[in-house]
C-alpha positions as CSV (number, residue, x, y, z in Angstrom):
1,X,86.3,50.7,-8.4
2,X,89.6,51.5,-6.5
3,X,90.1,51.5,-3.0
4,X,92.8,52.7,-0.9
5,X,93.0,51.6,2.6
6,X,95.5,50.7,5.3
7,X,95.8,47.7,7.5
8,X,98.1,46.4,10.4
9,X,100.1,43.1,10.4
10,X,100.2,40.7,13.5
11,X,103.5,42.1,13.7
12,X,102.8,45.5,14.0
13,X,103.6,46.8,10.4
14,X,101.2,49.2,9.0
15,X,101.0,48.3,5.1
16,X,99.0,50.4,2.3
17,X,96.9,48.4,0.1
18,X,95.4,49.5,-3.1
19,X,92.4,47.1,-4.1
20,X,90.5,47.3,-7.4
21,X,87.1,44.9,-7.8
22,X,85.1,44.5,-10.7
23,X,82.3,42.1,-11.5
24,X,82.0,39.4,-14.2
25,X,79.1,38.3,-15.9
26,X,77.5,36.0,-17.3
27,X,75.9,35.8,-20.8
28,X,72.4,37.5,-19.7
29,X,74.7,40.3,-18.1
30,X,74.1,39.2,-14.5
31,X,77.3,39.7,-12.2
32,X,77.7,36.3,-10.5
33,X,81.1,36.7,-9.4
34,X,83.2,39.6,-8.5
35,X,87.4,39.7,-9.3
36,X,89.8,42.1,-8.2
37,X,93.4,42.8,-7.7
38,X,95.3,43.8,-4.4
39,X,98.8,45.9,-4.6
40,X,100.5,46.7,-1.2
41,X,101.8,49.6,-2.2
42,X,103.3,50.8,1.1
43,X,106.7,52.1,-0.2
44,X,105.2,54.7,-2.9
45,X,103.0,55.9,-0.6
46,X,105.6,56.6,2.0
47,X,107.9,57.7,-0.5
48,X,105.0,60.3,-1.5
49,X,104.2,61.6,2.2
50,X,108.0,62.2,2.4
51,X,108.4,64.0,-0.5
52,X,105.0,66.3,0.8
53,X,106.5,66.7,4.1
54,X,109.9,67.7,2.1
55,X,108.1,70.8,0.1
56,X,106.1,71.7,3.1
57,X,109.3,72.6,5.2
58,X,111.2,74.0,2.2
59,X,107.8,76.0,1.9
60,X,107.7,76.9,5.3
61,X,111.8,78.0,5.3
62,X,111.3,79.8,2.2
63,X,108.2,81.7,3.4
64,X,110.2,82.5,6.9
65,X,113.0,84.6,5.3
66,X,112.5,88.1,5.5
67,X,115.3,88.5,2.0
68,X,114.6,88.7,-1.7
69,X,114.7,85.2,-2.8
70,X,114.7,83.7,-6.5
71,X,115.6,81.1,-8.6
72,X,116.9,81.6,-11.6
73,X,118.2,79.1,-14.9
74,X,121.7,79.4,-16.5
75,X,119.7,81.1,-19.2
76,X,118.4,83.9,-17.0
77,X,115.0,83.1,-16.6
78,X,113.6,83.6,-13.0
79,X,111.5,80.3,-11.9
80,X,110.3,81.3,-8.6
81,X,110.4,84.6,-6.8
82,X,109.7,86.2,-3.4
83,X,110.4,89.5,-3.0
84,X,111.7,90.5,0.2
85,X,109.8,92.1,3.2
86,X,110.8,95.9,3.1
87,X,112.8,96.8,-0.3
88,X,111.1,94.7,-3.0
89,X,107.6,94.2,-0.7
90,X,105.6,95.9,-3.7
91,X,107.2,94.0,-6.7
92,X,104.8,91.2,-7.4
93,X,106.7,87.8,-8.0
94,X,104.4,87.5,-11.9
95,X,106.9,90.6,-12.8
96,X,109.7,88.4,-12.3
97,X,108.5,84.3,-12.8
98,X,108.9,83.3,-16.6
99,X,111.2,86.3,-17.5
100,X,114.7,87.0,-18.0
101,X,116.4,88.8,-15.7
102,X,117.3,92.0,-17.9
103,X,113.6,92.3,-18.7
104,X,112.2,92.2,-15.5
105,X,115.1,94.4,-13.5
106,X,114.3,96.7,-16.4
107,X,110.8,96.9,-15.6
108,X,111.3,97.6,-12.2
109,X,114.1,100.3,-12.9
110,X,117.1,98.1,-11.6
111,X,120.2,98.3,-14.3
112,X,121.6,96.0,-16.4
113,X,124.8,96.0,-14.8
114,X,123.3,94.5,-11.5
115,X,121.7,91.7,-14.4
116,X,124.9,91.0,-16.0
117,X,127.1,90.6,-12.2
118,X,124.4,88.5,-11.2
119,X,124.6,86.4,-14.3
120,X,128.7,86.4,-14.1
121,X,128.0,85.0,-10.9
122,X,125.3,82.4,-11.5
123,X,127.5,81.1,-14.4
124,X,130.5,80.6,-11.7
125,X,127.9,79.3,-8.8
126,X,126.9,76.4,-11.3
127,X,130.7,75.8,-13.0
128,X,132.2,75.1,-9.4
129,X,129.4,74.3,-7.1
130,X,130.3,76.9,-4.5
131,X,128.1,79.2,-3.3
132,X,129.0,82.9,-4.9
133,X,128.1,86.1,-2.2
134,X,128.7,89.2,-3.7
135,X,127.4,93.0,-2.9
136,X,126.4,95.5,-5.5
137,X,124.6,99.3,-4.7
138,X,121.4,99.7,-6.0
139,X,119.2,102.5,-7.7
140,X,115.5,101.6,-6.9
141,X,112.5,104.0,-6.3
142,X,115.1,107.1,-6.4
143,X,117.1,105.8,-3.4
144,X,120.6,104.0,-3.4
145,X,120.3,100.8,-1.0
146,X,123.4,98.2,-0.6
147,X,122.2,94.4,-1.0
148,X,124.5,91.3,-0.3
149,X,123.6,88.6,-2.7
150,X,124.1,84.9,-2.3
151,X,124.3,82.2,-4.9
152,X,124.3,78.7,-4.1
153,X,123.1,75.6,-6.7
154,X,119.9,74.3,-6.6
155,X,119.4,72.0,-9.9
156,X,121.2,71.1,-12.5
157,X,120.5,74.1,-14.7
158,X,119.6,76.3,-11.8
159,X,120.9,78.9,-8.9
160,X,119.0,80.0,-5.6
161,X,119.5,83.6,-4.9
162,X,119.3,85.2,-1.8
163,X,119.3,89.2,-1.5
164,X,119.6,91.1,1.7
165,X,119.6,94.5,2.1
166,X,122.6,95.6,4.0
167,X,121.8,99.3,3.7
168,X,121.3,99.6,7.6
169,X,124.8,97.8,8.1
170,X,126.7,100.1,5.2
171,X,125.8,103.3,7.3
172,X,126.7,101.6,10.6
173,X,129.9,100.8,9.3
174,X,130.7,104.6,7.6
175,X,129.4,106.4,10.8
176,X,132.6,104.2,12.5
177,X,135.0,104.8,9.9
178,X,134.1,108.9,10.4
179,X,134.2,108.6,14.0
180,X,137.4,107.3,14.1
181,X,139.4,109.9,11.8
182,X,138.4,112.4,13.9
């Protein structure tokens, strides 16, 4: 039987011990003595709360911004996707997850050009290592919106994307330009 327990050092140190007893017998099949093995095994174990910790802030970051966000393999194939809070709110992330980009933008109505700059730009985000930001228009549920994409490495076959929509901005930005010809 294994046991997991922690104890504190004179000194001060706390040290995690795994322990694992188990009896001997004799002929008959009485236990007259009991072995066992002890591991300190403090350095996994601290090297496994940090890594928890580690995916519970990039959870937490991931699940606080409001944009599209996905990552996506040289290849295409989306690994993880959230869709964003107002524009994609209804697209389920299983639509996406597993699937190759031209498939599921297809699916969802989005064209293949927006698939094929995306992928221009994935391809450049992972041959130099810098972060690619780009914006396309796009046609979704019958109305035109204006997104601002941003492409940075995230593994070694891999890209994180984030897409904001800018639509908000765009018009800001006209209404100026008309004001100020007149």
């Amino acid at each position: 039987e294994e046991d997991i327990f922690r104890i504190i050092r004179p000194d001060g140190a706390v040290r995690w011990i795994r322990s694992h007893a188990f009896p001997i017998r004799n002929e008959k099949g009485v236990v007259y003595r009991v072995a066992g093995t002890a591991q300190d095994f403090t350095a996994q174990k601290e090297a496994q709360d940090a890594l928890r910790r580690s995916e519970e802030r990039t959870r937490a970051l991931w699940d606080a911004l409001p944009d599209l966000t996905f990552r996506i393999t040289r290849e295409g194939v989306y690994r993880d996707f959230k869709p964003g809070r107002v524009t994609f709110s209804r697209v389920p992330p299983e639509n996406f997850i597993g699937k190759n980009i031209f498939e599921a933008n297809a699916a969802i109505g989005v064209s293949r050009e927006i698939g094929e700059t995306t992928m221009r730009n994935v391809a450049r985000a992972l041959e130099t290592g810098a972060p690619q930001i780009y914006e396309s228009r796009i046609e979704f549920a019958g109305t035109a919106r204006h997104f601002e994409f941003r492409l940075v490495v995230s593994g070694d076959d891999e890209v994180l994307g984030l897409v904001r929509d800018i639509s908000a901005q765009r018009e800001v930005e006209e209404q100026l330009q008309r004001s100020q010809k007149m």
